[in-house]
C-alpha positions as CSV (number, residue, x, y, z in Angstrom):
1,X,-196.0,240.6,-54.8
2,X,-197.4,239.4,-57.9
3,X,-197.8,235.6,-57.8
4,X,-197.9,235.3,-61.4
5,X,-193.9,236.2,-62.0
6,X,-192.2,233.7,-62.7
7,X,-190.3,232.2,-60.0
8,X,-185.7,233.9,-58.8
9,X,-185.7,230.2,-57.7
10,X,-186.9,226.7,-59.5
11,X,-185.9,223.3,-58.5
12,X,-187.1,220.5,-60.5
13,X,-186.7,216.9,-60.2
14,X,-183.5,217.0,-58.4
15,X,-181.5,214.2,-56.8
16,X,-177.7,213.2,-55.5
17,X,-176.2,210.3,-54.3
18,X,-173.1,210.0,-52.3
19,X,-171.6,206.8,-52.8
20,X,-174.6,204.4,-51.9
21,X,-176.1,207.1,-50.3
22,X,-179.8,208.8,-51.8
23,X,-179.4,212.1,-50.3
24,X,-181.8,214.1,-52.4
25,X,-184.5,212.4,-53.8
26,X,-186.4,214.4,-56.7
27,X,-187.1,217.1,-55.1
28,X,-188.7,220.3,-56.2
29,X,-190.2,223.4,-55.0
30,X,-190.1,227.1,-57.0
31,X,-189.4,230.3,-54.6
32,X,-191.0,233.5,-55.9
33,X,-190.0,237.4,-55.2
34,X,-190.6,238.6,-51.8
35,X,-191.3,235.0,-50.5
36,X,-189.3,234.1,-47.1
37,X,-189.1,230.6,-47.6
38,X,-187.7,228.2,-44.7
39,X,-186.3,225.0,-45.3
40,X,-186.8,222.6,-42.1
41,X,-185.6,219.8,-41.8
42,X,-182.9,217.6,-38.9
43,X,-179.7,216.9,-39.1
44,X,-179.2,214.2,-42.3
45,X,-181.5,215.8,-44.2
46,X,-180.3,216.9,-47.4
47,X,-180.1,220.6,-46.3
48,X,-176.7,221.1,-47.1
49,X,-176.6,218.8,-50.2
50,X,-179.0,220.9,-51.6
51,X,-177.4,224.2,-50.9
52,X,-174.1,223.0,-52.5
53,X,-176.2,221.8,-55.8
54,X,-178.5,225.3,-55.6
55,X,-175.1,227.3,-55.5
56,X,-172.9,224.5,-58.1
57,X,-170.9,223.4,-55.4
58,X,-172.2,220.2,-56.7
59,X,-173.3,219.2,-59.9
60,X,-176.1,216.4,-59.7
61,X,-176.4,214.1,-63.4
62,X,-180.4,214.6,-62.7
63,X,-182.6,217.3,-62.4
64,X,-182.4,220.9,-63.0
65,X,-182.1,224.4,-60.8
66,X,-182.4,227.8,-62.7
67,X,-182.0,231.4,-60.6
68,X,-183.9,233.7,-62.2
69,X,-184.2,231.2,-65.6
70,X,-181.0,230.3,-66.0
71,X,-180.0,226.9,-65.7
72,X,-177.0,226.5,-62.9
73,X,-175.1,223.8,-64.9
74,X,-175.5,225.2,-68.5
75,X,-175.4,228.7,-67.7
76,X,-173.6,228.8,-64.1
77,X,-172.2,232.8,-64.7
78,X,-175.8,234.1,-65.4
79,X,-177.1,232.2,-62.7
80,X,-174.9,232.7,-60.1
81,X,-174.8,236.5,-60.7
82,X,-177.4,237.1,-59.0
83,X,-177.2,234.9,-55.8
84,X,-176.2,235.7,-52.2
85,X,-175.4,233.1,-49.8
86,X,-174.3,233.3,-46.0
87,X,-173.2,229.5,-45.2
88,X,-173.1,228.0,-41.8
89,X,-169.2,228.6,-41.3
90,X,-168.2,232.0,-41.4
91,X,-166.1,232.7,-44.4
92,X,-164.8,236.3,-43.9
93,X,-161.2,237.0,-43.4
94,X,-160.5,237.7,-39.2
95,X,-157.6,239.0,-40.0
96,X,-159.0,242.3,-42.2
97,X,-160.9,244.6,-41.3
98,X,-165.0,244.8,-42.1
99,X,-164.6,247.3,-44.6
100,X,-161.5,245.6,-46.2
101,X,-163.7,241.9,-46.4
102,X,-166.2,243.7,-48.3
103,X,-164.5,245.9,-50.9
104,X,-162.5,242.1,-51.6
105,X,-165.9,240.6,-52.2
106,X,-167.4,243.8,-54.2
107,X,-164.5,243.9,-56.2
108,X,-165.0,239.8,-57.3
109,X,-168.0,241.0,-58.3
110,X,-166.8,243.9,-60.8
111,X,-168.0,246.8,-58.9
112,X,-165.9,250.1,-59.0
113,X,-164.3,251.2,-55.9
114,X,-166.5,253.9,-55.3
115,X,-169.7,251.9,-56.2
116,X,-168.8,249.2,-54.1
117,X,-167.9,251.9,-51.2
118,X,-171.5,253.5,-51.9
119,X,-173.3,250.1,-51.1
120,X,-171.1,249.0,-48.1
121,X,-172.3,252.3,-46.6
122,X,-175.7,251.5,-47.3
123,X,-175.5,247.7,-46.2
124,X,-173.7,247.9,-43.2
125,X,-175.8,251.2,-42.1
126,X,-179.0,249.4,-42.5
127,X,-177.3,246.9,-39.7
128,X,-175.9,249.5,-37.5
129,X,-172.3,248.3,-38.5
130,X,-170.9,251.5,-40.5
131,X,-169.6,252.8,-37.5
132,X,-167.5,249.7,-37.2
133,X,-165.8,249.2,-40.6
134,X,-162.3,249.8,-39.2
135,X,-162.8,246.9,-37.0
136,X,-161.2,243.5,-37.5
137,X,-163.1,240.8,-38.0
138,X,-162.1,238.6,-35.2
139,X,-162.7,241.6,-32.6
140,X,-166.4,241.3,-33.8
141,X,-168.7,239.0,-31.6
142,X,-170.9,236.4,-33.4
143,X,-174.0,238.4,-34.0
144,X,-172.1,241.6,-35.8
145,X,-169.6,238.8,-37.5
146,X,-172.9,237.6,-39.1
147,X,-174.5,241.0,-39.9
148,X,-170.7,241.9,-41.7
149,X,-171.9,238.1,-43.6
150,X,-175.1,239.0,-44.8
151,X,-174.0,243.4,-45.5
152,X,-171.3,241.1,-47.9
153,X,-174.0,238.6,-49.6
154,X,-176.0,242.1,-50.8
155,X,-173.7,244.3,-51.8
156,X,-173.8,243.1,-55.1
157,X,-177.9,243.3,-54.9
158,X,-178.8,239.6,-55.2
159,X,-182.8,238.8,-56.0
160,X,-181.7,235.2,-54.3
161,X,-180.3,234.8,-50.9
162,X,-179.5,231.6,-49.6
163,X,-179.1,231.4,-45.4
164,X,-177.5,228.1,-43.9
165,X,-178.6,228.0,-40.4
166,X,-176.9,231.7,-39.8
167,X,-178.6,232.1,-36.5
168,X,-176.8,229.1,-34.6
169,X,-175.1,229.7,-31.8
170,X,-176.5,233.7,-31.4
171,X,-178.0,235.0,-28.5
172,X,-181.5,236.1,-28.7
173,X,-181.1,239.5,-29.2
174,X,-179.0,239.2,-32.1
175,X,-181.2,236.2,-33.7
176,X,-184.1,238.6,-33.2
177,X,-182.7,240.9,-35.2
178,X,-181.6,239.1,-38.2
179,X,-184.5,237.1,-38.7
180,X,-186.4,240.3,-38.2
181,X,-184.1,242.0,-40.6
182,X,-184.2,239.2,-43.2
183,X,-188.4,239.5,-43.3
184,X,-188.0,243.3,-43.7
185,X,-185.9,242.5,-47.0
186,X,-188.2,240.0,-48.3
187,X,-191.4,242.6,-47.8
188,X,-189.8,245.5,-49.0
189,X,-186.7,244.7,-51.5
190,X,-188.7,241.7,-52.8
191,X,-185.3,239.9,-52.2
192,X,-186.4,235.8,-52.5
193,X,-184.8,234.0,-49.8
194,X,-183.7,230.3,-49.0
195,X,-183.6,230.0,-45.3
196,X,-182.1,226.4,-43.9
197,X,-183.1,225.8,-40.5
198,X,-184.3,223.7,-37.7
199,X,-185.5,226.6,-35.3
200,X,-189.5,226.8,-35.4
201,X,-189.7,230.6,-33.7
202,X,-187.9,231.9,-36.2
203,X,-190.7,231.3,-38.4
204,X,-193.3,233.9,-39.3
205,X,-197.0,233.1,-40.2
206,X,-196.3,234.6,-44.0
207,X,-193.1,232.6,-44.6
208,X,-193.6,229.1,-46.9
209,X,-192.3,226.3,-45.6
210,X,-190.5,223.1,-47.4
211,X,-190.0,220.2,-45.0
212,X,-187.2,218.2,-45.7
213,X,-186.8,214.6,-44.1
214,X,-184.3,212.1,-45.8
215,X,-183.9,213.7,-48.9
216,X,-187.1,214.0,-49.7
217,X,-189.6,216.9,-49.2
218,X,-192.1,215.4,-47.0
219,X,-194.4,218.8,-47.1
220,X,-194.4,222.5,-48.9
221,X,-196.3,225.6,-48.6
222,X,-197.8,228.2,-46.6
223,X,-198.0,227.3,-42.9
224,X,-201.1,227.2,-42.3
225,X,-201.3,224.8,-45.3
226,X,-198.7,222.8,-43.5
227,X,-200.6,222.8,-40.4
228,X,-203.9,221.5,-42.1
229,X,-202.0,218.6,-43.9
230,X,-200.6,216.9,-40.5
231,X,-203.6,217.8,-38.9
232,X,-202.3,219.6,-36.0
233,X,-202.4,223.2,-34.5
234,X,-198.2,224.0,-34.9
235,X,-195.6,224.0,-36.9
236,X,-193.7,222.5,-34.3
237,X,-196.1,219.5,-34.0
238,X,-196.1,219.2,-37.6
239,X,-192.2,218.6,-38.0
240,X,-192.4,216.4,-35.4
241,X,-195.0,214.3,-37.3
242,X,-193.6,214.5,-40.6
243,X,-190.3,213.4,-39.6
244,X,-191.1,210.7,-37.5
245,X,-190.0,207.4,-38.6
246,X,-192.5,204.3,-39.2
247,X,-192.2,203.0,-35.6
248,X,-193.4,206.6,-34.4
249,X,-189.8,207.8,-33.2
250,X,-188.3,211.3,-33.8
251,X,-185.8,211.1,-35.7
């Protein structure tokens, strides 16, 4: 990967407010190709805030976020073209089958029928799901429901993907696998990817890290950097730091 490209992902200055309510405070952080980076933080956050602004499910008055250059409130098609999210909720359609969820999704996306049937193939036989396209969704379990999730958020070969918390509620085996997956993208597609999540062993030595506490970003970078800056020997012991409150209490 070469560091000097310029970055699929850059978030400058941003902020929202929810009522009285600071939920992002100015934050910013750029996410280069091939990067895997993971965005920690607990419950209150700004996690989700910030994924609704990155994918213009908000619009904040202050601050900017451009995918690949474009800016997502002056130029939201460009932008947005390129972008594939899997959100914490599963979105797909129980009632269709795999195969049917995914040609609905291709075809939002302008891609011919047999395009779109080419890259289903390919996306769902990288996950060991082609042999269960004729399946409903809701006879899937939750590991193969979110492998169907993230098969959908390529086919249209994204350079961003954006994962809210996708391994929640898995079993090991199929967390494994995803996060495993997901790294294999990153160091071989050069896909750039947004992970939300508050599970430390899903985190790999060459993934970046942004720590988010609050709305603000409380730490960012490699994690060995983030390590050396709380002056501990884990990244477990450094989120527990950095998100402690004044009094010392994990909050």
């Amino acid at each position: 990967m070469n560091n000097e490209l310029a970055p699929v992902l850059s978030v400058e200055n941003l902020s929202y407010r929810f009522a009285n309510k600071l939920a992002l405070d100015q934050v910013e952080f750029e996410i280069k190709a091939g990067e895997c980076t993971i965005l920690l933080g607990p419950n209150g956050a700004g996690k989700s805030t910030l994924f609704s602004l990155i994918t213009h499910l908000y619009d904040s008055p202050s601050g900017s976020v451009r995918i690949n250059g474009f800016d997502i409130r002056k130029q939201s098609c460009q932008a947005l073209a390129k972008l594939g999210v899997v959100f914490q909720q599963s979105t797909l359609d129980p009632d269709l089958s795999v195969l049917q969820n995914l040609h609905y999704h291709a075809a939002l996306h302008g891609l011919s029928r047999s395009e779109a049937a080419s890259r289903i193939e390919q996306e769902l036989g990288r996950q060991e799901m082609f042999e269960r396209r004729f399946e409903k969704v809701r006879q899937l379990n939750g590991g193969h429901r979110r492998r169907v999730e993230i098969a959908r958020a390529l086919l249209h070969k994204p350079s961003l993907l954006l994962l809210d918390e996708p391994t929640v509620g898995l079993d090991v085996p199929s967390r494994t696998a995803i996060v495993e997956y997901i790294h294999t993208l990153c160091r071989v597609e050069g896909i750039a990817v947004l992970w939300a999540s508050h599970l430390i062993d899903e985190i790999h030595e060459s993934d970046r890290l942004i720590i988010l506490h609050k709305g603000l970003v409380k730490a960012q970078g490699a994690v060995s950097e983030i390590t050396r800056l709380a002056g501990v020997e884990s990244v477990s012991e450094a989120f527990q730091k950095l998100t402690k409150d004044k009094e010392g209490r994990q909050e």
